[in-house]
N, C-alpha and C positions, 0 to 999 in steps of 0.2 A: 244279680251281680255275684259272679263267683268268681274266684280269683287272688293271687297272691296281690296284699294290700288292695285288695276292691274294697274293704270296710272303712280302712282311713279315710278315702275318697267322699263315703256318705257323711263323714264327720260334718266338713265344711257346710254342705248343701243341708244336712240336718239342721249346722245351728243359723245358718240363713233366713230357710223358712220359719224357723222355732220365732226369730227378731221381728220376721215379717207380721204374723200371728199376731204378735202380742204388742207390738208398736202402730198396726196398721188394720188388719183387717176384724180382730175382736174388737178395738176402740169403732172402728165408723159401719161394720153392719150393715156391708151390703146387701141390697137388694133384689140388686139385675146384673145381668153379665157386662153390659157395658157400663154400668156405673163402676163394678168393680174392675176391669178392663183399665179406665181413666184411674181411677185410684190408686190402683199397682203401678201403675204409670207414672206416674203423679210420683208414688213414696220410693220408687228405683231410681229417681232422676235424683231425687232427697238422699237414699243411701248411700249413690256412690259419689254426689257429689256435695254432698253437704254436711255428712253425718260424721261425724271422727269417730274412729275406731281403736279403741284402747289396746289389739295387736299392731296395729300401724303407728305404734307409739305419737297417737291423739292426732293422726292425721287424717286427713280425706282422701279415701281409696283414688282417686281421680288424679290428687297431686302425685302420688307415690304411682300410679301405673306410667302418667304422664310426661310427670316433671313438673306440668303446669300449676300455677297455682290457681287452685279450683274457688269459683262462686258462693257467698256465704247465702248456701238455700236453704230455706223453713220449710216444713211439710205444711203443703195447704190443706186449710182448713175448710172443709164444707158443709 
């Protein structure tokens, strides 16, 4: 990525995966690719629709892209 502001760009995706990591896939340790497959799955459905996000002033990316008001989801547990 070269480019005027290509760096800013990696910010977001950085601290995305950095939350993924350390919420999702160091806690459950996966094993196999479709375990981890369903799990990623599983904790994106959680991020964006259940998680509040303290830039979206405590809201859930889902209402704020939407309007709608989003689903109170829990990251399942396996």
């Amino acid at each position: 990525m070269d480019g005027r502001g290509r760096a800013l760009d990696n910010i977001f995706v950085e601290r995305l995966w950095r939350t993924v990591k350390y919420e999702d896939v160091y806690i459950k340790g996966y094993q196999t690719i479709p375990e981890a497959q369903d799990g990623l799955k599983d904790y994106f459905d959680y991020y964006n629709m259940g998680r509040r996000q303290s830039s979206l002033n405590n809201q859930v990316p889902w209402t704020v892209f939407s309007g709608i008001e989003a689903l109170e989801l829990k990251p399942s547990v396996k």
